[in-house]
C-alpha atoms as an extended CHARMM CRD file, in Angstrom:
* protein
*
       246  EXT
         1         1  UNK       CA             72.4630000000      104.0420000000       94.0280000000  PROA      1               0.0000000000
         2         2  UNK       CA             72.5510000000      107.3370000000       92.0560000000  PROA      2               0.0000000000
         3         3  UNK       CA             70.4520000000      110.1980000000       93.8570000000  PROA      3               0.0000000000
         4         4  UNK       CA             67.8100000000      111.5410000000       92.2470000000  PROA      4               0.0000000000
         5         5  UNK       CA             69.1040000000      115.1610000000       91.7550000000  PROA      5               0.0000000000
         6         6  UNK       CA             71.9780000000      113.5060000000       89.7010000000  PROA      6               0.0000000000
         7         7  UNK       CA             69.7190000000      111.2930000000       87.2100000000  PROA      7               0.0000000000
         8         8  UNK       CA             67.7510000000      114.5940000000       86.5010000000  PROA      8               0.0000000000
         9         9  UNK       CA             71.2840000000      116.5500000000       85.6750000000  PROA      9               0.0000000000
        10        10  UNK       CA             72.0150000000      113.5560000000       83.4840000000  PROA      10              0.0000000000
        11        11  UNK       CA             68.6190000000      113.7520000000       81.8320000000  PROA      11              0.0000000000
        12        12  UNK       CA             69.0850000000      117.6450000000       81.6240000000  PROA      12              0.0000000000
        13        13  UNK       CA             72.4290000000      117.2400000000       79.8080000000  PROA      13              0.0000000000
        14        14  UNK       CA             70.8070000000      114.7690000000       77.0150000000  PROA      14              0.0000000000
        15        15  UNK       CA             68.1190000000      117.1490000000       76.7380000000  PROA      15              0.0000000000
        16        16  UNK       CA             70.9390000000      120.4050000000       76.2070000000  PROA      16              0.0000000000
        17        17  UNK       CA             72.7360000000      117.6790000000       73.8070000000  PROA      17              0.0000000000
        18        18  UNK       CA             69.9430000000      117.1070000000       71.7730000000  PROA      18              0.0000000000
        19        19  UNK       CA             69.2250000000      120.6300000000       71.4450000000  PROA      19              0.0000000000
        20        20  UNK       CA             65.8940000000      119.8750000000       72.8480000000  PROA      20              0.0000000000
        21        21  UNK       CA             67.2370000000      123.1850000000       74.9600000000  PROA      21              0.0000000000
        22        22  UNK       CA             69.5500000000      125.3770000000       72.7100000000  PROA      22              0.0000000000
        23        23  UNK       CA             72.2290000000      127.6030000000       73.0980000000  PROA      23              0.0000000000
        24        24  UNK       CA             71.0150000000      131.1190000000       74.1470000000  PROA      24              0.0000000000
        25        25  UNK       CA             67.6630000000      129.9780000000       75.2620000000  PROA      25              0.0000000000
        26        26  UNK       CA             65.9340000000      128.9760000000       78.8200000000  PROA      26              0.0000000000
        27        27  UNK       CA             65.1870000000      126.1220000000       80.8630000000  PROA      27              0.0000000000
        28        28  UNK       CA             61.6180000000      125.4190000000       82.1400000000  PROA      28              0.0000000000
        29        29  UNK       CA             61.2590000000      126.9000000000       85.6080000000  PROA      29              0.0000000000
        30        30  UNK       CA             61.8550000000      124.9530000000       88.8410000000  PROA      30              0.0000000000
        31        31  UNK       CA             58.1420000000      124.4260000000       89.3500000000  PROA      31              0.0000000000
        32        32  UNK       CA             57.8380000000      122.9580000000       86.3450000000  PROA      32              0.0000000000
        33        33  UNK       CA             60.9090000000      121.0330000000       86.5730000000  PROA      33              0.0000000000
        34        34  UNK       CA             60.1370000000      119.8360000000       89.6890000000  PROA      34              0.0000000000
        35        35  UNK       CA             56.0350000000      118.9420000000       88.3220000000  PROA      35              0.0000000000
        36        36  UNK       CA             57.9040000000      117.1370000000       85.3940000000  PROA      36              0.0000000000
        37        37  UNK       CA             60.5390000000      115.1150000000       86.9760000000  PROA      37              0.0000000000
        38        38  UNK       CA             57.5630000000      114.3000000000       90.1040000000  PROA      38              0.0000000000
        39        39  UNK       CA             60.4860000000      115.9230000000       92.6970000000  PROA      39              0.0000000000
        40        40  UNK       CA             60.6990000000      118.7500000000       95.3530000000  PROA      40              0.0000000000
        41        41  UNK       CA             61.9850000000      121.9170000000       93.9200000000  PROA      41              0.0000000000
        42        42  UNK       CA             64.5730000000      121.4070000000       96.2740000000  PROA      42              0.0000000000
        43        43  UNK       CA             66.0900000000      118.0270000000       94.3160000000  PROA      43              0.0000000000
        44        44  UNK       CA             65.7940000000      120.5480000000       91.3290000000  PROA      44              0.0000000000
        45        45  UNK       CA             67.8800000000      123.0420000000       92.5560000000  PROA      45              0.0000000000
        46        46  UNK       CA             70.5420000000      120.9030000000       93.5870000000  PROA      46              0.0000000000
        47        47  UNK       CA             70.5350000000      119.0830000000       89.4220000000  PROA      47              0.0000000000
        48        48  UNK       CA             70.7860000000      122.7330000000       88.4040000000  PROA      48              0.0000000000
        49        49  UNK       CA             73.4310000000      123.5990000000       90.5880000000  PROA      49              0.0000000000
        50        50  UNK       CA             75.7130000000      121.0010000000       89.0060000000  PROA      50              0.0000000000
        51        51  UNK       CA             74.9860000000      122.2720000000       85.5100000000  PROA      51              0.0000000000
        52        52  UNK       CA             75.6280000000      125.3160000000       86.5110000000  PROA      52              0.0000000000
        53        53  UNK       CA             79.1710000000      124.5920000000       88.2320000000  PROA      53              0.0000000000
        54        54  UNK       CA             79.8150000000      122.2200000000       84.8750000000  PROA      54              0.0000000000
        55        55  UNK       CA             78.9440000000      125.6170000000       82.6300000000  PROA      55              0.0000000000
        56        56  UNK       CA             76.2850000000      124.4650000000       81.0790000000  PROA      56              0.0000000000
        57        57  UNK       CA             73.8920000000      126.6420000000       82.0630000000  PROA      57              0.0000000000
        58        58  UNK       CA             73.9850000000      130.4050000000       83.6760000000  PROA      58              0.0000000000
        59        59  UNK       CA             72.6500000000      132.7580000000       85.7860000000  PROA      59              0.0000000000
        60        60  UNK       CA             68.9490000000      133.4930000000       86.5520000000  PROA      60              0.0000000000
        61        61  UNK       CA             66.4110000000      135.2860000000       84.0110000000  PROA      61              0.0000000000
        62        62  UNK       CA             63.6070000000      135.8710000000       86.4280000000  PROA      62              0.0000000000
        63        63  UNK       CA             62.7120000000      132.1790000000       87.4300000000  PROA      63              0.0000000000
        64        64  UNK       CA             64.4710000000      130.7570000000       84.4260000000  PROA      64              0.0000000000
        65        65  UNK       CA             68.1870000000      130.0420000000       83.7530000000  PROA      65              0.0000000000
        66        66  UNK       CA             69.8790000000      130.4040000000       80.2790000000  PROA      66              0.0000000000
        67        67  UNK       CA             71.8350000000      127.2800000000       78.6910000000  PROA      67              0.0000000000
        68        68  UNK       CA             75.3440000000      128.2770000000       77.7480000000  PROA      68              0.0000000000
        69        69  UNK       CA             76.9290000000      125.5680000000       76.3030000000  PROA      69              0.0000000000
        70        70  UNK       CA             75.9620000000      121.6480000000       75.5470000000  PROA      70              0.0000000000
        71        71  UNK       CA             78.7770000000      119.1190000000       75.6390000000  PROA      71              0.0000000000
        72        72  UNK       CA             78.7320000000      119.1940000000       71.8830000000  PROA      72              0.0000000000
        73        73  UNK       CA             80.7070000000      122.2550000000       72.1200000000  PROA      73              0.0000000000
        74        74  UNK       CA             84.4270000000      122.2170000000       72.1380000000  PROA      74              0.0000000000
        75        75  UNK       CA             85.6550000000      125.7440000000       74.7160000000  PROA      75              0.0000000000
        76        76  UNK       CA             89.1590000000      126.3410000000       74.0970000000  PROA      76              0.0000000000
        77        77  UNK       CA             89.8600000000      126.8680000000       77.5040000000  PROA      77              0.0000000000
        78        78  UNK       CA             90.4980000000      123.0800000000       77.5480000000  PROA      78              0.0000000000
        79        79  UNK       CA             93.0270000000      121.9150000000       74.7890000000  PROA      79              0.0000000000
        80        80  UNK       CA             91.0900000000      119.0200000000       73.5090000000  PROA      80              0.0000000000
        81        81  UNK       CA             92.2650000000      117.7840000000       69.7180000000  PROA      81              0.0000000000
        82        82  UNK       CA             89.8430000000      116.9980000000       67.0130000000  PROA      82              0.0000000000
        83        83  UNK       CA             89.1470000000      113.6340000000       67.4610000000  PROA      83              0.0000000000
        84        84  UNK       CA             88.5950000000      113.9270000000       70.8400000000  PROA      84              0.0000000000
        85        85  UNK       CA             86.1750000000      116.7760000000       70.3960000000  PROA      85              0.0000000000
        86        86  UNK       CA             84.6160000000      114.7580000000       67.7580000000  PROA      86              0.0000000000
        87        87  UNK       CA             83.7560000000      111.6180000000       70.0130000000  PROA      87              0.0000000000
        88        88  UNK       CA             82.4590000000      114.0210000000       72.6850000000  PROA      88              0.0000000000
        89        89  UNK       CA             79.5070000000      114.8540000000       70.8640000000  PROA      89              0.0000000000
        90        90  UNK       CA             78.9340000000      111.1630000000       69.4230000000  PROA      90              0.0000000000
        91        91  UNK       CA             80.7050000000      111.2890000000       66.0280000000  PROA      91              0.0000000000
        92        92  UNK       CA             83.2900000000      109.9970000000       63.9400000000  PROA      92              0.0000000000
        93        93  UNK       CA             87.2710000000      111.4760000000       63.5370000000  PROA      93              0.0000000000
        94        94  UNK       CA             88.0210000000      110.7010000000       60.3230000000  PROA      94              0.0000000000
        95        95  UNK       CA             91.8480000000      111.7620000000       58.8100000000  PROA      95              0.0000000000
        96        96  UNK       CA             93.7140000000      111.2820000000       56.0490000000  PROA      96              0.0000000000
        97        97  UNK       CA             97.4970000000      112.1860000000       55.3090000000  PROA      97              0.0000000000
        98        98  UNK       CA             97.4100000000      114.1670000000       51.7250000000  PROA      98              0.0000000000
        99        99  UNK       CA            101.2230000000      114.8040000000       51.5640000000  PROA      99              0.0000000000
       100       100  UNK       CA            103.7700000000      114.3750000000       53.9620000000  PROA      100             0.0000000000
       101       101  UNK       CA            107.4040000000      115.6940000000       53.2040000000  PROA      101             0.0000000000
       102       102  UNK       CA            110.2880000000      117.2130000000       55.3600000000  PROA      102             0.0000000000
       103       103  UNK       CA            111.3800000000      120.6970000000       53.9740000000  PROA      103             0.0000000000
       104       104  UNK       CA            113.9330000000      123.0930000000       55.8080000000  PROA      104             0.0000000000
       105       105  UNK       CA            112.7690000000      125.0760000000       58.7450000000  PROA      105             0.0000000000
       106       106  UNK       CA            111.9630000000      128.6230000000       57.2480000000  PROA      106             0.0000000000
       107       107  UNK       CA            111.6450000000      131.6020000000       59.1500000000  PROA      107             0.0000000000
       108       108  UNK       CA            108.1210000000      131.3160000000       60.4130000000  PROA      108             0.0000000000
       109       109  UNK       CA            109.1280000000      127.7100000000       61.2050000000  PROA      109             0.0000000000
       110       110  UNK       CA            112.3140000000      128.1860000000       63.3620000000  PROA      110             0.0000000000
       111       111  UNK       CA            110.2540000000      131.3890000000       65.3570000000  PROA      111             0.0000000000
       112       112  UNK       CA            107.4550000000      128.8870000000       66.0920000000  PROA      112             0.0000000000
       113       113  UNK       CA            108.6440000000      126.0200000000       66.7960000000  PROA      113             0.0000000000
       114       114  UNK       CA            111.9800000000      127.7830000000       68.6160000000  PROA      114             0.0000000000
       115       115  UNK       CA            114.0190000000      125.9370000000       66.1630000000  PROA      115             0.0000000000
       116       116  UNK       CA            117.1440000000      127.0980000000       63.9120000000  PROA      116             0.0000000000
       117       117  UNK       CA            116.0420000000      128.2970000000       60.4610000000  PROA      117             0.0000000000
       118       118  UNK       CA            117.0500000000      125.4530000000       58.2960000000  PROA      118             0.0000000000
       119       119  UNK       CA            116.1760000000      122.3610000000       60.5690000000  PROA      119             0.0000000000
       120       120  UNK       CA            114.7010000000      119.5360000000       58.5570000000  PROA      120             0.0000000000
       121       121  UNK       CA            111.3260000000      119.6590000000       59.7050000000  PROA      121             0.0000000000
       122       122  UNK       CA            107.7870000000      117.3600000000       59.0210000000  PROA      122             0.0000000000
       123       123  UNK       CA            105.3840000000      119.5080000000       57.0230000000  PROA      123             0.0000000000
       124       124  UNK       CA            101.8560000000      117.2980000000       56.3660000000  PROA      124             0.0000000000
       125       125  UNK       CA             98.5930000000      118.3610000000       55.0460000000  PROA      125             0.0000000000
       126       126  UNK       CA             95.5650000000      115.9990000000       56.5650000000  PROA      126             0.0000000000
       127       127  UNK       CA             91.8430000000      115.9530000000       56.0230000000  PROA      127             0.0000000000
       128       128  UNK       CA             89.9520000000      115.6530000000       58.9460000000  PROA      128             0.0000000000
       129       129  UNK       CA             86.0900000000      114.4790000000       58.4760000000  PROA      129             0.0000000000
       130       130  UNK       CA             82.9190000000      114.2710000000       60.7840000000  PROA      130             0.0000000000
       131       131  UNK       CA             81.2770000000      110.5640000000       59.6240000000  PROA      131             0.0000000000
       132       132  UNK       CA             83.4700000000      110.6880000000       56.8080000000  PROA      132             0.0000000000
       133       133  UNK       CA             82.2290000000      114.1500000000       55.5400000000  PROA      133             0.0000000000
       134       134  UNK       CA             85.7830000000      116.5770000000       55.1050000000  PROA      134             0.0000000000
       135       135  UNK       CA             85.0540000000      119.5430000000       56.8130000000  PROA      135             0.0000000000
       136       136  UNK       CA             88.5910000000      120.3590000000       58.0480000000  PROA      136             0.0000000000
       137       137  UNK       CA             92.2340000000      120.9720000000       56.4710000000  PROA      137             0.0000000000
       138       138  UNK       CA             95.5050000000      120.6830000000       59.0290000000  PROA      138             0.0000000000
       139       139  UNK       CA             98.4580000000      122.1850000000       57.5520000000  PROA      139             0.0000000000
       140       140  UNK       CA            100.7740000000      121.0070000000       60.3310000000  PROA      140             0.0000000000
       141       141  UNK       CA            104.2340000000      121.5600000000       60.7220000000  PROA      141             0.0000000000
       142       142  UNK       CA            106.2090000000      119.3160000000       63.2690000000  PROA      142             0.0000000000
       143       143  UNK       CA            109.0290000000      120.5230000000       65.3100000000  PROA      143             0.0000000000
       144       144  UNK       CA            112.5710000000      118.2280000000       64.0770000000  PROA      144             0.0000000000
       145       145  UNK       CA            112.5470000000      116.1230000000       67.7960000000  PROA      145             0.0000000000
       146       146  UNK       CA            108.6970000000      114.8540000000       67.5180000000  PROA      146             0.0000000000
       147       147  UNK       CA            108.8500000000      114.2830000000       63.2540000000  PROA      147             0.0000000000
       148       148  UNK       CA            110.2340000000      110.3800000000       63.1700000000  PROA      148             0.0000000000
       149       149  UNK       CA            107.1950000000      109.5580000000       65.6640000000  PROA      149             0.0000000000
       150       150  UNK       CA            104.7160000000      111.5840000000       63.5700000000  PROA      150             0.0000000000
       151       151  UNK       CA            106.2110000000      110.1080000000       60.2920000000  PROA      151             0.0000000000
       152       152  UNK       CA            105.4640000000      106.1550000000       61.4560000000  PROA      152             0.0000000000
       153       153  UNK       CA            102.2490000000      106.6870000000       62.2980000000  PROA      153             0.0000000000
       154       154  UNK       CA             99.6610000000      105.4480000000       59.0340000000  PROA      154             0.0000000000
       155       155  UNK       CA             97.8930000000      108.0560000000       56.8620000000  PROA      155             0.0000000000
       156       156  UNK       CA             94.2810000000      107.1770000000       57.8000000000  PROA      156             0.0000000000
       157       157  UNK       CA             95.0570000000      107.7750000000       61.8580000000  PROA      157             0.0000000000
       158       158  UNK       CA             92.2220000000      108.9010000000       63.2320000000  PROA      158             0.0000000000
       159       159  UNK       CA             93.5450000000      110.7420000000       65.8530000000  PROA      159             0.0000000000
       160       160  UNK       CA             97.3820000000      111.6390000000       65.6820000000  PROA      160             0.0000000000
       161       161  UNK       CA             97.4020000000      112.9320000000       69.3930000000  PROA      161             0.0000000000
       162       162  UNK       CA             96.5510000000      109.9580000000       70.8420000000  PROA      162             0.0000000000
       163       163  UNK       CA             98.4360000000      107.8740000000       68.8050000000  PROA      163             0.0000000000
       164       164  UNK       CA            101.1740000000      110.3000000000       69.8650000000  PROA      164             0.0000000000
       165       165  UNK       CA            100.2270000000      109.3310000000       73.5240000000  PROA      165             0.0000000000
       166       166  UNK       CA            100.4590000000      105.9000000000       73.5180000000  PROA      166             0.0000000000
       167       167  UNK       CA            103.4410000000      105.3300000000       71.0030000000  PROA      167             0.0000000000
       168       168  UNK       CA            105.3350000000      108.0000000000       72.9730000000  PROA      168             0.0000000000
       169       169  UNK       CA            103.7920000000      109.3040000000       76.0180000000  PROA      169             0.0000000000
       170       170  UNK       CA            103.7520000000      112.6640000000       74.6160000000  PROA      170             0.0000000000
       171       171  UNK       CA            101.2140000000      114.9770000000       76.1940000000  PROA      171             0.0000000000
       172       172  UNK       CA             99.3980000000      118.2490000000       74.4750000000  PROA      172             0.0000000000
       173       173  UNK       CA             99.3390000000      120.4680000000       77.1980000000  PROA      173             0.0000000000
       174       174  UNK       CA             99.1980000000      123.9950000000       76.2590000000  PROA      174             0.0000000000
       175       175  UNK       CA             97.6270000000      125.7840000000       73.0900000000  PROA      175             0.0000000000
       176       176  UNK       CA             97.6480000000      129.2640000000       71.2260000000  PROA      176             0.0000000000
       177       177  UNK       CA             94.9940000000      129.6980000000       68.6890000000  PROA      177             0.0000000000
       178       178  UNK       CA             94.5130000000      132.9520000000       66.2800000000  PROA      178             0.0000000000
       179       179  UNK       CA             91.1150000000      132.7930000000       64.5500000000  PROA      179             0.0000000000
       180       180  UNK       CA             90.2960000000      134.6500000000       61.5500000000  PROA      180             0.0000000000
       181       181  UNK       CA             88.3440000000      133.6680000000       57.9660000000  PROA      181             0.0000000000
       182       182  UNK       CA             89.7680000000      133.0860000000       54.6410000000  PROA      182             0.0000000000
       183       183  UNK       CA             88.3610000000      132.3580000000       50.9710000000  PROA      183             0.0000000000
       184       184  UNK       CA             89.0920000000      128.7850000000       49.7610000000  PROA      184             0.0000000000
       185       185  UNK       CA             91.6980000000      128.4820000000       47.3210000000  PROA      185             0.0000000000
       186       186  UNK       CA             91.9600000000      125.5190000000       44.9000000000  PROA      186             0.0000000000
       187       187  UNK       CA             93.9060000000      123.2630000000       46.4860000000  PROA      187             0.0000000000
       188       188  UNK       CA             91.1760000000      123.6340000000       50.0370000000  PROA      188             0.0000000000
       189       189  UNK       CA             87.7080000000      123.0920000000       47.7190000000  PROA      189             0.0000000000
       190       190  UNK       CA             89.0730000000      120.3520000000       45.6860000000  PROA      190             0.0000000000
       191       191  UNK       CA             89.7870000000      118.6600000000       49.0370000000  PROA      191             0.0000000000
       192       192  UNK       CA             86.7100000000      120.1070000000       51.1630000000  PROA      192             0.0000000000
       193       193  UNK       CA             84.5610000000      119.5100000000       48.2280000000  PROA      193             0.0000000000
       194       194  UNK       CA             83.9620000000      123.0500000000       48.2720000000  PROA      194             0.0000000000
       195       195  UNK       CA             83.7990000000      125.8430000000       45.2840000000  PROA      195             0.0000000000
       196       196  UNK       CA             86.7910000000      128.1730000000       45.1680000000  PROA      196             0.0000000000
       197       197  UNK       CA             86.5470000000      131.4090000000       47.0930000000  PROA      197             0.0000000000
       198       198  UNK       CA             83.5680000000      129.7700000000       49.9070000000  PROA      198             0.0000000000
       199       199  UNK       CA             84.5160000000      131.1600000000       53.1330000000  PROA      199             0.0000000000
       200       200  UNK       CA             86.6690000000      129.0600000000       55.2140000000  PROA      200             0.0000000000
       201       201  UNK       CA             87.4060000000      129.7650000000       58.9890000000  PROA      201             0.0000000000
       202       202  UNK       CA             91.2240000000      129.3580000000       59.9350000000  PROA      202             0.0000000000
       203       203  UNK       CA             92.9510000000      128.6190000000       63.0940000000  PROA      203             0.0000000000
       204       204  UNK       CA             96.4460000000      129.1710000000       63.6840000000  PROA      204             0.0000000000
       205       205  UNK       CA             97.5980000000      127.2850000000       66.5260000000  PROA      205             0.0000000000
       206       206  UNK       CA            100.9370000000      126.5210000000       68.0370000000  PROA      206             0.0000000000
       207       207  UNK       CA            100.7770000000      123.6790000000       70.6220000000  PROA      207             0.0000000000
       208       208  UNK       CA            103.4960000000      122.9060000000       73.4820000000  PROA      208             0.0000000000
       209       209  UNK       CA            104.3540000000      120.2820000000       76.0340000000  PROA      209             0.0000000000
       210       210  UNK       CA            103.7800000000      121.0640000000       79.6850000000  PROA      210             0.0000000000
       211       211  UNK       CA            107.2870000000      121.9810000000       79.7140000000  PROA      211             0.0000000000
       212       212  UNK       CA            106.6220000000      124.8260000000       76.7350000000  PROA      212             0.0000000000
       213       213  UNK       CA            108.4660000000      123.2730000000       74.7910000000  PROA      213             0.0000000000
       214       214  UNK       CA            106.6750000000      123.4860000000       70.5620000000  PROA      214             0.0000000000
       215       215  UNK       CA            105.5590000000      120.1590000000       69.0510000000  PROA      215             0.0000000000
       216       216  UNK       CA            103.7580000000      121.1860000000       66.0270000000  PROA      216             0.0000000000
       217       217  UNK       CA            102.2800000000      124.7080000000       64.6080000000  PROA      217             0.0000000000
       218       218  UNK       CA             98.9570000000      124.5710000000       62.0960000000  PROA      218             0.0000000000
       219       219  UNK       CA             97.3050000000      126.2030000000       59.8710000000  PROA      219             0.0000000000
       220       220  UNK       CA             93.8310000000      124.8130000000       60.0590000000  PROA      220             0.0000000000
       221       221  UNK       CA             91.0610000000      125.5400000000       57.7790000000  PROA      221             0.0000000000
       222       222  UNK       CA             86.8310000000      124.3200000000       58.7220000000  PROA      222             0.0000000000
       223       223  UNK       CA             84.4450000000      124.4360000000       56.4190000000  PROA      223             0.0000000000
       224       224  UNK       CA             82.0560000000      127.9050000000       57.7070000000  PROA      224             0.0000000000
       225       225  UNK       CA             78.7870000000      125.6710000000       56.5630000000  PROA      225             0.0000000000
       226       226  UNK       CA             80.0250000000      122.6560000000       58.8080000000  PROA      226             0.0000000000
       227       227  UNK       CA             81.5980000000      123.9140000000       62.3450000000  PROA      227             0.0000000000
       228       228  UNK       CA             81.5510000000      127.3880000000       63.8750000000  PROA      228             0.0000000000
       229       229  UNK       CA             82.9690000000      129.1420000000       66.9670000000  PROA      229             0.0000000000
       230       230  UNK       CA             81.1290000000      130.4920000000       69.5690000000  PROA      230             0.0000000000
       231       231  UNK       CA             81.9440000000      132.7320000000       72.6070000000  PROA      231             0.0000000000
       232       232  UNK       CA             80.4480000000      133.2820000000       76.0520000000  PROA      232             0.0000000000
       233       233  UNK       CA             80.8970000000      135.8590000000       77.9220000000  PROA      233             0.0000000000
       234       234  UNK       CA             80.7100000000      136.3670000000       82.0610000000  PROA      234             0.0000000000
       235       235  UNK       CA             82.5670000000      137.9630000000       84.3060000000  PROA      235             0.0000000000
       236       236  UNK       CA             83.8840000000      134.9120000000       85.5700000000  PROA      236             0.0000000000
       237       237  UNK       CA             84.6760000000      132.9790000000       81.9200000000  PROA      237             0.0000000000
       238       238  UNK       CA             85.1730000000      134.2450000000       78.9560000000  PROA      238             0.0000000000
       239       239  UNK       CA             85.5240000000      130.8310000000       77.0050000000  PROA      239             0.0000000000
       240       240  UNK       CA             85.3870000000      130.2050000000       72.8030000000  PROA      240             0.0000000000
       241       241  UNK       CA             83.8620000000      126.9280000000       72.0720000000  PROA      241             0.0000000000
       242       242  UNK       CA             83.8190000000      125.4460000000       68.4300000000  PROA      242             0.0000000000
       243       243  UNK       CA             80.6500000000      123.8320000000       67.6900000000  PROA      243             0.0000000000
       244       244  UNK       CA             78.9580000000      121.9260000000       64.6390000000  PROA      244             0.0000000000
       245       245  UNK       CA             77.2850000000      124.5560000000       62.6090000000  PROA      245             0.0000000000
       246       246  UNK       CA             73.3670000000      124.7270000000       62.5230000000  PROA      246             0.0000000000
């Protein structure tokens, strides 16, 4: 039987999902927690507790506690790939391969992926959608040894990591991201559905194996009126978490 203190964390977390309780703002106090749920603020404290250790939710203000973060939100202290941050928060990964073509390693390539300049190497541009809405371009390049695996796999995969998991046991384990924004050229709003110039946030990421050995470097491009970034800051975490955009 689950305890009571853990149904009311459960209920809190639906209520921080459904943005009944936002980012940035507080939760009811205990007493009122406790008159609402019909529990001691003792069984409170311990729900809270959990949130808190989850980081969910922070640090007192007065008799109230500040939500950080709602499972919605993807923190990039935890290499999770887009599908899998999609079906987090209840949506749909959506991808489709636009081109997909090997070209010699160039310069950028071989420092990346630790390659020689020159190595045939699996360039493919994807569109990624949220319930079948594009909001993201992945310029991916694939380092030489994981290309014949990516190649197979079919154009509408919804979710190329796992597909990469169970066809090959290959594990994503560490991520570097660079964030910055860009304008939209052509080719990004006649794919994003987009006009030309709109303000697009890129990510730059180069993923490895557990071993540190590169699988793939991106270029990836959201649409700024569909997903955001977030930080926040403690002096325990200091974690960025992408987000659907309000």
């Amino acid at each position: 039987m689950t305890a009571r203190h853990e149904e009311i964390a459960d209920e809190l977390r639906r209520a921080i999902d459904r943005e009944e309780y936002t980012v940035g703002s507080l939760l009811p106090a205990e007493t009122d927690l406790a008159a609402h749920y019909g529990v001691s603020r003792g069984t409170v404290r311990q729900a809270v507790a959990t949130l808190t250790a989850e980081g969910l939710i922070g640090s007192r203000q007065g008799a109230r506690r500040v939500v950080l973060a709602s499972r919605r939100s993807q923190s990039f202290a935890e290499l999770r790939s887009f599908a899998q941050w999609a079906n987090a928060m209840g949506r749909e990964a959506t991808g489709h391969v636009v081109t997909q073509e090997y070209r010699p390693a160039t310069k950028e390539d071989a420092i990346r992926l630790q390659l020689t300049a020159g190595t045939p190497v699996l360039h493919v541009l994807r569109v990624r959608g949220l319930d079948g809405e594009p909001v993201l371009l992945e310029r991916t390049v694939y380092a030489d040894w994981i290309s014949p695996a990516v190649e197979a796999i079919e154009p509408e995969c919804p979710s190329v990591t796992q597909r990469l998991y169970d066809d090959t046991g290959l594990v994503f384990a560490y991520g570097e991201h660079v964030i910055d924004a860009v304008s939209a050229g052509a080719q990004d709003a006649e794919l994003l559905g987009i006009r030309r110039t709109s303000p697009l946030l890129r990510v730059r990421r180069v993923t490895t194996t557990r071993e540190g050995r590169p699988v793939e470097w991106s270029d990836d491009r959201y649409r700024s009126d569909a997903v955001s970034f977030s930080v926040h800051n403690s002096i325990d975490n200091n974690a960025l978490a992408r987000k659907t955009a309000d």
